[in-house]
VOSELO-645207 format. One record per residue (C-alpha): x, y, z; residue number from 1; residue in three letters. Coordinates in Angstrom, 1 decimal. Each point is the difference from the previous one (the first is absolute). Layout:
! residues N
+--------+--------+--------+-----+------+
!     px !     py !     pz ! seq ! type !
+--------+--------+--------+-----+------+
!      X !      Y !      Z ! NUM !  ALA !
...
+--------+--------+--------+-----+------+
***
This chain:
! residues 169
+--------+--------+--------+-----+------+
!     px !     py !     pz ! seq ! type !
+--------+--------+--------+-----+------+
!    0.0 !    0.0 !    0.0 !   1 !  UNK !
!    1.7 !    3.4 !   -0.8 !   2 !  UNK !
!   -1.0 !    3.4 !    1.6 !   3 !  UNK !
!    0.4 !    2.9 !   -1.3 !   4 !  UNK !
!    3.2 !    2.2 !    1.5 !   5 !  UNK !
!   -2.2 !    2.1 !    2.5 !   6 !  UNK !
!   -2.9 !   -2.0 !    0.5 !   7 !  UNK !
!   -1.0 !   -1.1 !    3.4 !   8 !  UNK !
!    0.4 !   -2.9 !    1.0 !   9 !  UNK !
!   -2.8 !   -1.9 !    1.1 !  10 !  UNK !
!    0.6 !   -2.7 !    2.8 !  11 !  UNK !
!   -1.6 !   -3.4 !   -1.0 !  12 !  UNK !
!   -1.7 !   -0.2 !    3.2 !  13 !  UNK !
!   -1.1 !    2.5 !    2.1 !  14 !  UNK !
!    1.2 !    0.5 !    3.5 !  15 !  UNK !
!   -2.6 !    0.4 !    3.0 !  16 !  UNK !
!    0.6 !    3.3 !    1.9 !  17 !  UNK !
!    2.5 !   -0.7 !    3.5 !  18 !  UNK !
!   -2.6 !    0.7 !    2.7 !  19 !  UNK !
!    1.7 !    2.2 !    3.2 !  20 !  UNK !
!   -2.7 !   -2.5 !    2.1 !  21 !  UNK !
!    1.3 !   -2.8 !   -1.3 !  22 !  UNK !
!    3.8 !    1.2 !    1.2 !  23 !  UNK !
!   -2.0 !    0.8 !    3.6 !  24 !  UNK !
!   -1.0 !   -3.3 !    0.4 !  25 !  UNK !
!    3.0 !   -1.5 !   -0.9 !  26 !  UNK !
!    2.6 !    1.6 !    2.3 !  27 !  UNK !
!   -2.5 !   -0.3 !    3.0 !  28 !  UNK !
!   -0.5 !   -3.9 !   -0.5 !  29 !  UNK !
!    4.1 !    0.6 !    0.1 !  30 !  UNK !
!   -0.6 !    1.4 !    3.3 !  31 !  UNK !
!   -2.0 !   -1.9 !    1.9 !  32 !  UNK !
!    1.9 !   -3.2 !   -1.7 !  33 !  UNK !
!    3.3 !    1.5 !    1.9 !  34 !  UNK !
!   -1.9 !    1.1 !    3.3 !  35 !  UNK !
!   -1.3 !   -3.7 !    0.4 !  36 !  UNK !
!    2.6 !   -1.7 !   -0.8 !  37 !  UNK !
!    2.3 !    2.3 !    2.8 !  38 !  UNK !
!   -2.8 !    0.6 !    2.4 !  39 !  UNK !
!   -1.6 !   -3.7 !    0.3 !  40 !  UNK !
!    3.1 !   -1.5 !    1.8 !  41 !  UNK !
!    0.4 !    2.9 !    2.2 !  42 !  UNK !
!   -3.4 !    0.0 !    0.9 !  43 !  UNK !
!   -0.1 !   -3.7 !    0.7 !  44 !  UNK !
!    3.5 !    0.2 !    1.8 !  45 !  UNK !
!   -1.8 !    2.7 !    2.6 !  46 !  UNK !
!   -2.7 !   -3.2 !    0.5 !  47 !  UNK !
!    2.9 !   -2.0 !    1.6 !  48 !  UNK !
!    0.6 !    1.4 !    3.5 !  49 !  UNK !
!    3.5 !   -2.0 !    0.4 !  50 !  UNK !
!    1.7 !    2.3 !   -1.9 !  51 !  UNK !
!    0.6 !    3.4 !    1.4 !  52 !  UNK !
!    2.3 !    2.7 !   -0.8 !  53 !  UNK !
!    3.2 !    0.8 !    2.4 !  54 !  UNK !
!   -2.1 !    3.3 !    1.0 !  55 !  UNK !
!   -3.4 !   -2.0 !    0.5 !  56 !  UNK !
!    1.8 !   -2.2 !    2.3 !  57 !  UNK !
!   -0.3 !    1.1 !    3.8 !  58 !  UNK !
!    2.2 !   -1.2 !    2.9 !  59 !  UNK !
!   -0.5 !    0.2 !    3.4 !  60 !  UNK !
!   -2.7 !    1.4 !    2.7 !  61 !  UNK !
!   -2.1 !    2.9 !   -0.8 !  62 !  UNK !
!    1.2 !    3.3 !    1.9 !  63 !  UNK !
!   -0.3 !    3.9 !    0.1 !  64 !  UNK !
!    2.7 !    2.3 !   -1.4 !  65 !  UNK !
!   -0.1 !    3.4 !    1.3 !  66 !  UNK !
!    1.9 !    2.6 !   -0.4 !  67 !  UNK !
!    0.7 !    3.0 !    1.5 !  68 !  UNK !
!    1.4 !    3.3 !   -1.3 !  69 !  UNK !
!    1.7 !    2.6 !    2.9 !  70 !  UNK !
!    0.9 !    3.2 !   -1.4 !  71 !  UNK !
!    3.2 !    1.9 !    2.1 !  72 !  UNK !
!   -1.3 !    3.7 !   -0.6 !  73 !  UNK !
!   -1.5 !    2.2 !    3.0 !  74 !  UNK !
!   -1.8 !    3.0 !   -1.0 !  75 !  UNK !
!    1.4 !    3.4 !    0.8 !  76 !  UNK !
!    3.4 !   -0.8 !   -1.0 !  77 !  UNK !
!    0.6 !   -2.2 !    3.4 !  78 !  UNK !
!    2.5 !   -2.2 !    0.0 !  79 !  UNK !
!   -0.3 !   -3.5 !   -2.4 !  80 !  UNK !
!   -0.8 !   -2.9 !    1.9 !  81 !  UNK !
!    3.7 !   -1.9 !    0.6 !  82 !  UNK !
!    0.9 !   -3.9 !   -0.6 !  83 !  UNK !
!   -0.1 !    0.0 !    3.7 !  84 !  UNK !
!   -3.1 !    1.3 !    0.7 !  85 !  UNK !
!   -1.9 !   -2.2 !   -2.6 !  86 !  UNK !
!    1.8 !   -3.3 !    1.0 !  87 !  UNK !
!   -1.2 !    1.0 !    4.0 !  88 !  UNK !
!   -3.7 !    0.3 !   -0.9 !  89 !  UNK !
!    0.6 !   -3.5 !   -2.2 !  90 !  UNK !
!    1.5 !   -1.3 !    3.5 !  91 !  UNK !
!   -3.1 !    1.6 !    2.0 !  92 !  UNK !
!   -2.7 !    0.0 !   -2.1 !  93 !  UNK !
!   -0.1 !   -2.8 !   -2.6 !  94 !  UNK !
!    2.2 !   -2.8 !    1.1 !  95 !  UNK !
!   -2.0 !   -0.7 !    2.5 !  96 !  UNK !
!   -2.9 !   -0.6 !   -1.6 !  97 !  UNK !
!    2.0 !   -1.8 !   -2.9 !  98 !  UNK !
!    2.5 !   -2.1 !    1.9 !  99 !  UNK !
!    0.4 !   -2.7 !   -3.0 ! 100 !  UNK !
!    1.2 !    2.1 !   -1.9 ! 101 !  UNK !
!    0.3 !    3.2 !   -2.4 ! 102 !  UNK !
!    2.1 !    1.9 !   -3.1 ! 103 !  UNK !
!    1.1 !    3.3 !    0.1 ! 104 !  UNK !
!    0.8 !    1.7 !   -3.5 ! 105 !  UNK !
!    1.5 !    3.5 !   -0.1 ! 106 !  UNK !
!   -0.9 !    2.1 !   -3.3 ! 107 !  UNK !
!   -1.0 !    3.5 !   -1.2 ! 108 !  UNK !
!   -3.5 !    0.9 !   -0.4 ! 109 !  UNK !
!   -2.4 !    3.1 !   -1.1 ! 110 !  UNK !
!   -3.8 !    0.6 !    0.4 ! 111 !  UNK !
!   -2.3 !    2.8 !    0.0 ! 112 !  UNK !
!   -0.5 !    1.6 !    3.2 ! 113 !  UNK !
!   -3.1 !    1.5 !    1.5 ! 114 !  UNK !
!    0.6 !    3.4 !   -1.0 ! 115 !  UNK !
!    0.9 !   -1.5 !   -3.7 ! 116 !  UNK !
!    3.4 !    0.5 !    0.3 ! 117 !  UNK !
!    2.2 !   -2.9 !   -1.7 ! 118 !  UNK !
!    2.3 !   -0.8 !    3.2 ! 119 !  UNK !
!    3.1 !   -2.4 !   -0.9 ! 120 !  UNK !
!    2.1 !   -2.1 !    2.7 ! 121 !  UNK !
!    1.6 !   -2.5 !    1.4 ! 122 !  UNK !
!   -2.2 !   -2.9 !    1.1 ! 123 !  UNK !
!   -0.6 !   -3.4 !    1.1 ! 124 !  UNK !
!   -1.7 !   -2.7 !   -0.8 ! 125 !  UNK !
!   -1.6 !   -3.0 !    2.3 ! 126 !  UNK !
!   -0.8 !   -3.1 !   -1.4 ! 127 !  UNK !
!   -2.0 !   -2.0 !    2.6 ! 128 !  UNK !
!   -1.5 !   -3.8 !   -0.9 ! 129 !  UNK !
!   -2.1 !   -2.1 !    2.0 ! 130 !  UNK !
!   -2.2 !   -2.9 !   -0.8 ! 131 !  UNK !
!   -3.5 !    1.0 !   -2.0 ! 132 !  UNK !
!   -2.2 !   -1.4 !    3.0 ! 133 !  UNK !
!    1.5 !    2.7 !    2.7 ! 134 !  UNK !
!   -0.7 !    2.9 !   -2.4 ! 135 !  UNK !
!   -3.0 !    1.2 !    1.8 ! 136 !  UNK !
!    2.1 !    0.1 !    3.6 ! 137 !  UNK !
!    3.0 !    1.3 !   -1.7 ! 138 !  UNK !
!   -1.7 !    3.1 !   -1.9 ! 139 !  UNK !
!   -0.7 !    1.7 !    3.6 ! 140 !  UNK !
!    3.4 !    0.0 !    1.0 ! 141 !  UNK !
!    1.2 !    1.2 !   -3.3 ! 142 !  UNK !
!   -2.4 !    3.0 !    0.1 ! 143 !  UNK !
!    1.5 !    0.7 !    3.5 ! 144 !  UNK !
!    3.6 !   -0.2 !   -0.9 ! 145 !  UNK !
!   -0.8 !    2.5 !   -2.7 ! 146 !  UNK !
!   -1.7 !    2.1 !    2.4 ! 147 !  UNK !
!    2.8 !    0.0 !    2.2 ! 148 !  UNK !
!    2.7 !    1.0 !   -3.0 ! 149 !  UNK !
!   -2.7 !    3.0 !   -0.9 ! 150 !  UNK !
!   -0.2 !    1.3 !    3.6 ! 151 !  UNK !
!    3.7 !   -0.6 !    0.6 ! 152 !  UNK !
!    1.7 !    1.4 !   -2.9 ! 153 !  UNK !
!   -2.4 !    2.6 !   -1.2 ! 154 !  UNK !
!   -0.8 !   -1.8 !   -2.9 ! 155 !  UNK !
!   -3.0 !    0.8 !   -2.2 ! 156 !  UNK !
!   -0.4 !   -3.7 !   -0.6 ! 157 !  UNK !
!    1.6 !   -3.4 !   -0.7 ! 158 !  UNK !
!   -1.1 !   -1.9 !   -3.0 ! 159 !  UNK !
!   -1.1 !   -3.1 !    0.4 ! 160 !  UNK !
!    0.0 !   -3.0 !   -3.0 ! 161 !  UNK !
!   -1.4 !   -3.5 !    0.7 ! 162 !  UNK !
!   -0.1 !   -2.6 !   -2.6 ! 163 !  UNK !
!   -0.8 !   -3.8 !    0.3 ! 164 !  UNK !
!    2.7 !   -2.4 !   -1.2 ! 165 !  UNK !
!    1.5 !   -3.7 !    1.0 ! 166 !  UNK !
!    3.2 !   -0.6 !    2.2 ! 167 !  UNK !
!    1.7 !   -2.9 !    0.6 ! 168 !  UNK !
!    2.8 !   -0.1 !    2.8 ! 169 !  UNK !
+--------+--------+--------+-----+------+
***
């Protein structure tokens, strides 16, 4: 068959128009092809309560961690509460009521104070733990030792964090 030199060409069969839905429905039968055959044995592994991850597995008894933030400031420019002084009230007011045991970490701190000043300092922190059943006769003594640092040291406050987690000895 000869064509002329600028004739069209005419195909011998015609081709169907590409449909955009058709192109839809093939990449999501992709998808949800490649999110079952990823997602079934996951979803079957979280079934099987043998296996745990390292951070899902807990050891030892249930306890209390609180902790305790002492600022060192005194308003009016007094004098910062010393080493001394903060170890004394430990001696007087907390060992006693925590004789198994305590941590004491030394740091620098800042917070807002009441007349929306940004104060910064030196300051302390208490880490206290005790079992999860004497939380309820512990939290008393706790409010009175940070009474007792408030009233002492002419603080405006001392911060207290308490966070349930496991502990084994």
């Amino acid at each position: 068959m000869s064509t002329a030199p600028n004739a069209p060409r005419i195909p011998l069969r015609p081709r169907a128009p590409r449909s955009p839905g058709r192109r839809v429905t093939v990449a999501v039968a992709g998808a949800v092809t490649a999110v079952l055959a990823v997602g079934a044995p996951a979803a079957y592994a979280t079934l099987d309560s043998e296996q745990r991850s390292p951070a899902q597995t807990r050891r030892g008894t249930s306890y209390i961690e609180t902790r305790l933030f002492f600022g060192t400031e005194r308003p009016d420019g007094e004098a910062q509460v010393t080493d001394r002084q903060f170890m004394e009230f430990i001696d007087r007011h907390v060992t006693p009521e925590f004789p198994s045991g305590l941590t004491i970490q030394e740091g620098r701190g800042q917070w807002r104070d009441s007349k929306g000043v940004i104060e910064r300092e030196r300051s302390y922190e208490l880490i206290l733990l005790y079992p999860s059943s004497e939380a309820t006769s512990r939290d008393a003594r706790i409010d009175r030792i940070r009474d007792a640092y408030e009233r002492t040291h002419a603080q405006d406050s001392v911060a207290r964090l308490d966070d349930r987690t496991f502990a084994d000895f």
